[in-house]
N, C-alpha and C positions, 0 to 999 in steps of 0.2 A: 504494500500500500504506500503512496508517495506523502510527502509531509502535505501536502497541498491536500489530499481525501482528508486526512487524521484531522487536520485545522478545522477543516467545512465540516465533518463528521458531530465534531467537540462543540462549535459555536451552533449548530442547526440544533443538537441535541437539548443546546445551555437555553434556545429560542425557545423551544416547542417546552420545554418541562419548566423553566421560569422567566419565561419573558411574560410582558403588559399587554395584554388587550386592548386596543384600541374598539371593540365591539359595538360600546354603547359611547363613543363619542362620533360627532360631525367631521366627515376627516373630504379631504379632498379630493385622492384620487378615487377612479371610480372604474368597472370593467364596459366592454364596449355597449352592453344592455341594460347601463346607468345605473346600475347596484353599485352602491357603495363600496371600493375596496376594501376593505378591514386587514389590520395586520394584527400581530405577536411580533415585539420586538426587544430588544437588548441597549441598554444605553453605553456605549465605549469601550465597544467589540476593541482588541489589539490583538494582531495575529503578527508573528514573525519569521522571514521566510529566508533562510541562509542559500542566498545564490549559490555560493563556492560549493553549496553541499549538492544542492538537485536544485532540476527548473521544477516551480511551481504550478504545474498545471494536474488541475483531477485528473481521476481516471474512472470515477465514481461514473460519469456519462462524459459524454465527448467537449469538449470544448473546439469550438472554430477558430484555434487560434493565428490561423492564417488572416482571417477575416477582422480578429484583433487586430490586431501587427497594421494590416492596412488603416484600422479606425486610428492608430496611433500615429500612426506616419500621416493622416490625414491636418490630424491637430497638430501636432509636435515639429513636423516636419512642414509641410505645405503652409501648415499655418491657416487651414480654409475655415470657411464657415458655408462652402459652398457644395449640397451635396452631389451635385455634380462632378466633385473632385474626387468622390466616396466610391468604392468600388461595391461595398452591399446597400442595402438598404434600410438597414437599420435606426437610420435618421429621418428617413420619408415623413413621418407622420407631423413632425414637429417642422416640418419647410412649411417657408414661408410662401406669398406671391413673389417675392421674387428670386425661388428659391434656394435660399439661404436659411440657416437657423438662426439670423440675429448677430446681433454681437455677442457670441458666446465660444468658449470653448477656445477652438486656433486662432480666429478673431484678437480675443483677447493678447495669446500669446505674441501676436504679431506685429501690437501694437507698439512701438519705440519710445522708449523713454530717455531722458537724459541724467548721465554719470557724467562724475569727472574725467572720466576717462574716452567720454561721448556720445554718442546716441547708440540702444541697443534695445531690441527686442527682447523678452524677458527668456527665450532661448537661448540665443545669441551671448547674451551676459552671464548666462551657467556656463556655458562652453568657455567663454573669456574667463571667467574665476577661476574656476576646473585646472587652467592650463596657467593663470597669473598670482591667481591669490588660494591655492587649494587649502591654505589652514584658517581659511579665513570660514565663519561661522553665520555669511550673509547670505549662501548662496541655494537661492529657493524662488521658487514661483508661485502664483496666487490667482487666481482668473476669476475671483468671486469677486467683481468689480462693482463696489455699488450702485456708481454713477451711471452705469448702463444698463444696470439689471434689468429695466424696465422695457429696452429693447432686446432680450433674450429671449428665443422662444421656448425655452426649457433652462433655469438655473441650473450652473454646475454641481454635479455631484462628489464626485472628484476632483478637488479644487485648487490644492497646493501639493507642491513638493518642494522636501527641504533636501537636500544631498552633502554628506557630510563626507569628509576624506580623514582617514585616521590613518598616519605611517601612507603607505603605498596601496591601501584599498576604502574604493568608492562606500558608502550604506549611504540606504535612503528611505525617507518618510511619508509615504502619500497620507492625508487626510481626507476625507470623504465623508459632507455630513448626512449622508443618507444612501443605503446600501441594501438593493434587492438580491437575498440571498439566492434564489434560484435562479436568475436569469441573467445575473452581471458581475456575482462575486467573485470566480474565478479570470472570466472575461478582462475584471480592470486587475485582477492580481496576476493572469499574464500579460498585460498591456505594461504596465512599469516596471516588472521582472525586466522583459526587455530594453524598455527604455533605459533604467538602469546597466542593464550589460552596454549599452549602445555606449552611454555619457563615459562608463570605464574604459572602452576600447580605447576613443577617440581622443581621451586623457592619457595615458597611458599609463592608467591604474589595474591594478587587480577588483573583482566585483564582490560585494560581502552583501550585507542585511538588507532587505525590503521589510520594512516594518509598516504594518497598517492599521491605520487609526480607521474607528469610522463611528460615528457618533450617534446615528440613529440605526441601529442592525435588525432589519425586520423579515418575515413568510409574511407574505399574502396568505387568505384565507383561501384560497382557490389553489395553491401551490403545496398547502401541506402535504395532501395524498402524494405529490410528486416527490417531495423531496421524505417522507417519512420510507416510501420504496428504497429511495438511495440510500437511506442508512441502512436498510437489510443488507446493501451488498458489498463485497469484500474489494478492494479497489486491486490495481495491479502497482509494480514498482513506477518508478518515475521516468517517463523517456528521457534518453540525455539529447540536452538541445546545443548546439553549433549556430555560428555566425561566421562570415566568411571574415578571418582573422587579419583580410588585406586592407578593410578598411579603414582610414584613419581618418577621414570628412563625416563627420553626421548627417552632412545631407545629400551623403552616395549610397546610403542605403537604402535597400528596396525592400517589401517583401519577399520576394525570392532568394535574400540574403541569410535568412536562417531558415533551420533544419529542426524537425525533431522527428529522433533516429529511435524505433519501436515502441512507438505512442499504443498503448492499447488502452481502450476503454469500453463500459458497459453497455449496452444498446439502452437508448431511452425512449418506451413508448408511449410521453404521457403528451399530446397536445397539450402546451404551455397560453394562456389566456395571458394577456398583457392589459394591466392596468395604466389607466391614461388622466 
């Protein structure tokens, strides 16, 4: 079983036997036949995931981490907001007329600010620290921007990353203040696994801890049956995942840049409902 099942395993279990009902309150999201979503949730889940040891993906059911990899490189890399630029569709529902999702997400990233040292993207200025200032204790990103919130067509979820270099290995901290365990908690914990391996390449660091905050950790009521299956089943070990070891640009990598070498995982038969 990979440390990625044991994690999900442990938080799913800690959800369903002592998390809060939100039952009998007015809550927001809702399923597509206007029922209230309802969750079970946990307040400041932390899971911790030692790159150098295994990459982090379940095996509990599959993960599309191809499909990640692109939604990362969508944001992180292109910097878009445009899903045209997106290779799934995962962000369809939330495009706008002109479609875009807002100033959200790469948006944010892409926007330049100015340092003493000049004008930088809040990308851009990780990679410049990473390589000028790596014992420095400044170097993080933020995309939950107030000022524009109101032009986003979905709040970030996934909002900040801090990256800290200790000696000669990278660790890093996503925070996340709201986390649907079935259908994205693996998804964003391999999305900055990678990001992470990427920022240590291109440094020319060794890759250590992905540490994950996440502040509201909930099951939809509609999800339990699905995810209460996945804890019946016995996960397999961790695929080992590869990156092509030539790169030293962040932004020459593609998807087709990494590998993962005997991914196995469980068949999942449950149609997944999406609350909106």
């Amino acid at each position: 079983m990979s440390r990625a099942d044991e994690l999900y395993k442990k938080t799913c279990q800690d959800i369903l036997e002592n998390g809060f009902s939100d039952e009998n309150l007015e809550v927001r999201p809702h399923w597509p036949d206007g029922t209230p979503a309802h969750t079970i949730k946990k307040f400041g889940v932390v899971n911790r995931y030692n790159l150098a040891e295994e990459f982090p993906i379940m095996t509990l059911r599959r993960t599309y981490w191809k499909s990640a990899v692109d939604e990362l490189l969508w944001i992180w890399q292109k910097k878009s907001n445009r899903i045209c630029d997106l290779g799934s569709h995962v962000w369809d529902e939330w495009a706008g007329p002109d479609g875009t999702i807002g100033k959200a997400y790469g948006y944010q990233l892409g926007k330049k600010h100015q340092y003493k040292e000049g004008m930088f993207d809040q990308v851009d200025r990780v990679l410049y620290d990473l390589k000028h200032n790596p014992a420095s204790r400044r170097i993080l990103t933020n995309i939950y921007n107030f000022e524009d919130l109101h032009e986003m067509n979905l709040y970030p979820c996934a909002y900040s990353m801090t990256f800290n270099v200790t000696g000669d290995t990278l660790n890093a901290i996503l925070n996340q203040r709201s986390q649907d365990m079935l259908t994205a908690n693996n998804w964003n914990v391999v999305q900055y696994a990678v990001l992470t391996h990427m920022m240590a390449q291109v440094s020319g660091l060794k890759v250590g801890e992905l540490v994950h905050v996440i502040a509201d950790c909930h099951i939809y009521d509609r999800h339990i049956p699905a995810v209460k299956a996945m804890l019946e089943k016995e996960g397999y070990p961790a695929p080992k995942f590869t990156m092509d070891e030539s790169i030293t640009d962040f932004y020459a990598f593609t998807k087709d840049s990494f590998r993962m070498e005997n991914y196995q995982y469980h068949p999942f038969d449950f149609e997944i409902p999406m609350a909106i």
